[in-house]
TIMAR-322508 format. One record per residue (C-alpha): z negated, x negated, y negated. Coordinates in steps of 0.5 Angstrom, whole numbers, padded with zeros to 4 digits, always signed. Layout:
<sites>
ZXY ...
</sites>
This chain:
<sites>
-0070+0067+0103 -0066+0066+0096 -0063+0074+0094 -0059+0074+0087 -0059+0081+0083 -0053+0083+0079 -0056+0087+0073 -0051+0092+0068 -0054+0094+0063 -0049+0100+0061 -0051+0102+0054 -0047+0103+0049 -0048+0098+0045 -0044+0092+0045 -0049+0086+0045 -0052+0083+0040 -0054+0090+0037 -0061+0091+0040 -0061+0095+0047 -0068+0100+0049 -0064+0100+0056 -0064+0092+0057 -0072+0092+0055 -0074+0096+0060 -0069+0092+0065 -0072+0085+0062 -0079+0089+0065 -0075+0089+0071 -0073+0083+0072 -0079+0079+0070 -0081+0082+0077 -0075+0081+0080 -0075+0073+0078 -0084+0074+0080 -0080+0075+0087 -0076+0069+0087 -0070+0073+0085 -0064+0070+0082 -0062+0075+0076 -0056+0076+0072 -0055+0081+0067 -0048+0084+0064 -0047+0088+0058 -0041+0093+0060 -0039+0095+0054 -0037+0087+0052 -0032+0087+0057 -0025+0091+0057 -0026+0095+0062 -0022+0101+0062 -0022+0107+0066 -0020+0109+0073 -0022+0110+0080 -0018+0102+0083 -0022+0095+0084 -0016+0092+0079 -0012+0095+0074 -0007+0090+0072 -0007+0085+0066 -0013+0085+0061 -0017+0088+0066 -0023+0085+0067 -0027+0089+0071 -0025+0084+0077 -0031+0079+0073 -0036+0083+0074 -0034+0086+0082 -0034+0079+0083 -0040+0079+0081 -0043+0085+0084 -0039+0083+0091 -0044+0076+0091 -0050+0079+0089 -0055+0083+0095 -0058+0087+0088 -0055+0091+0084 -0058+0095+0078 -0055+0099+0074 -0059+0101+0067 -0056+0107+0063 -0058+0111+0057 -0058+0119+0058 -0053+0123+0054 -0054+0130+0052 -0059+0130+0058 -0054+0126+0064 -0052+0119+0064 -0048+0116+0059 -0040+0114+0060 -0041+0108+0061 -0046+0108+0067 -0040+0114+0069 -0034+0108+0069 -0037+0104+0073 -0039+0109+0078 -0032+0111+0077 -0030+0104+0079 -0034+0102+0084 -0030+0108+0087 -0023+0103+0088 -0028+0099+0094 -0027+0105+0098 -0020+0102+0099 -0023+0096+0102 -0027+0095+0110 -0029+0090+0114 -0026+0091+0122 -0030+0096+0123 -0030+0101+0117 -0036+0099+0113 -0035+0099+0105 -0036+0092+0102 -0042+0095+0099 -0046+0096+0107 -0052+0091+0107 -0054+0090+0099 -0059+0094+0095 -0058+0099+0090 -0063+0101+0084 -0063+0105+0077 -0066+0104+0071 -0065+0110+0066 -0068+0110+0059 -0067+0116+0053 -0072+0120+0048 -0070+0127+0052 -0070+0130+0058 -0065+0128+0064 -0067+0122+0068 -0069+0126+0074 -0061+0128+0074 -0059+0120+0072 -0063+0117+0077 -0061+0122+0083 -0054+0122+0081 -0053+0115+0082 -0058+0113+0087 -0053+0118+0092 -0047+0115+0089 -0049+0108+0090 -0051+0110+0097 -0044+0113+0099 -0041+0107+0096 -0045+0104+0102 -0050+0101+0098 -0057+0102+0102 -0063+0106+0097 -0070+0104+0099 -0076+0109+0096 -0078+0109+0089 -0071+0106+0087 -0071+0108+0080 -0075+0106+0074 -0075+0111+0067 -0078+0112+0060 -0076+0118+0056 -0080+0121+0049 -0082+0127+0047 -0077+0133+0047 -0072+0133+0042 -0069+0128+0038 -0075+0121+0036 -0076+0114+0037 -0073+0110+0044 -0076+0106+0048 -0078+0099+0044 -0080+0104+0038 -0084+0108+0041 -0088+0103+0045 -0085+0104+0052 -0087+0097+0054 -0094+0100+0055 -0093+0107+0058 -0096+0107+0064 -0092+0110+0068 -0086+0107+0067 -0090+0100+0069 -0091+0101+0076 -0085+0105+0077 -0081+0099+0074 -0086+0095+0080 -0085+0100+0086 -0077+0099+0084 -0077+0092+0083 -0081+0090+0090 -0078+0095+0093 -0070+0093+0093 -0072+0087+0095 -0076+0088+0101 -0070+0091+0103 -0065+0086+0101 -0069+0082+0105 -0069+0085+0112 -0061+0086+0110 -0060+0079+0109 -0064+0078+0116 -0061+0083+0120 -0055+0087+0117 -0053+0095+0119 -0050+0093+0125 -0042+0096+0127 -0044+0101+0131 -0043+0108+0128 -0038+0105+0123 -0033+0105+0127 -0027+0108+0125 -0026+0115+0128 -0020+0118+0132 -0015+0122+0130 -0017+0129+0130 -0012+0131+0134 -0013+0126+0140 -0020+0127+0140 -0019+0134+0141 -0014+0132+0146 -0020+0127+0150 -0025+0133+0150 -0019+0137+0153 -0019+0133+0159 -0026+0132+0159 -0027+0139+0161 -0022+0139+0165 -0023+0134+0170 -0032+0137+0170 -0027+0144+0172 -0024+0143+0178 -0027+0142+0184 -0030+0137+0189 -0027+0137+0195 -0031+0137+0201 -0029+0130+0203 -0032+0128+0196 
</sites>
């Protein structure tokens, strides 16, 4: 079955200028398309997008574009670079954004992102992308995105300040090869069993207020109580 990726390479560098982030997204996607998967790749920082938690904010705003994209992918990776050993703004904003579609349910709660696929993708010439990939693998599964094993890919340098990932060769380190190939057929295999046999509505449906839930266990508990009679 055709699956289709949204990649966003959150750099923070507005395109053409060469991204280290989008070289190890475009070893992503190399596996990604060996798989028959549909990819498209945005630069987040060549879009207006300002700050905010809402889904769309207004005249200029063009987060809208790519939510769209996003809401028809079954694939979503988000590349960033690590920043004083955390995630970058950037990849910070579109966590943030993402936020506003907790504003939004299907019939019986589930978030828009329920049934699609979530992956990350960190590069940087420190330490942190432990910290980068946790915190958006835990966010993208609270949006309702589905995290399957080995769901990130990462390359780092030595400690301290040096080269990045295309000067220092990153293409070729072993390491961040199979993990990008681990994260790669990993979502997919996933996506697929989604798109086959989605998360079905029961669990998600919307709880009861508390207060008449409390109310139900009270009569509950009341009626186990009382007695049988004899000529029960």
């Amino acid at each position: 079955m055709k699956l289709k990726a949204v990649l966003l390479n959150c750099t923070l560098k507005r395109s053409p200028a060469v991204s280290n982030t989008q070289a190890l997204m475009d070893i992503v996607i190399g596996h990604l398309q060996s798989l028959d998967v549909e990819c498209e790749t945005l630069r987040v920082v060549d879009y207006n997008i300002p700050f905010g938690v809402e889904s769309d904010l207004g005249e200029g705003d063009e987060w809208p574009q790519i939510l769209e994209k996003i809401l028809a992918a079954d694939i979503l990776i988000v590349g960033m670079s690590i920043w004083f050993g955390v995630r970058c703004s950037v990849a910070q904003m579109v966590i943030e954004r993402l936020d506003g579609t907790y504003d939004s349910t299907n019939d019986v709660g589930q978030y828009p992102m329920y049934n699609k696929v979530g992956g990350v993708v960190v590069t940087g010439n420190e330490d942190g992308a432990h910290a980068c990939a946790e915190t958006t693998l835990f966010n993208l599964s609270h949006l309702g995105f589905t995290i399957p094993p080995n769901a990130d890919t990462y390359w780092v340098g030595d400690a301290g300040p040096g080269p990045s990932f295309i000067d220092a060769g990153g293409e070729t380190h072993p390491y961040t090869l199979k993990t990008a190939g681990w994260m790669a057929h990993n979502v997919v295999h996933l996506a697929r069993i989604l798109k086959e046999s989605p998360i079905p509505p029961e669990g998600n449906t919307v709880p009861k207020p508390a207060a008449a839930a409390a109310s139900d266990m009270r009569g509950r508990e009341k009626r186990m109580a009382s007695p049988v009679s004899e000529s029960a």
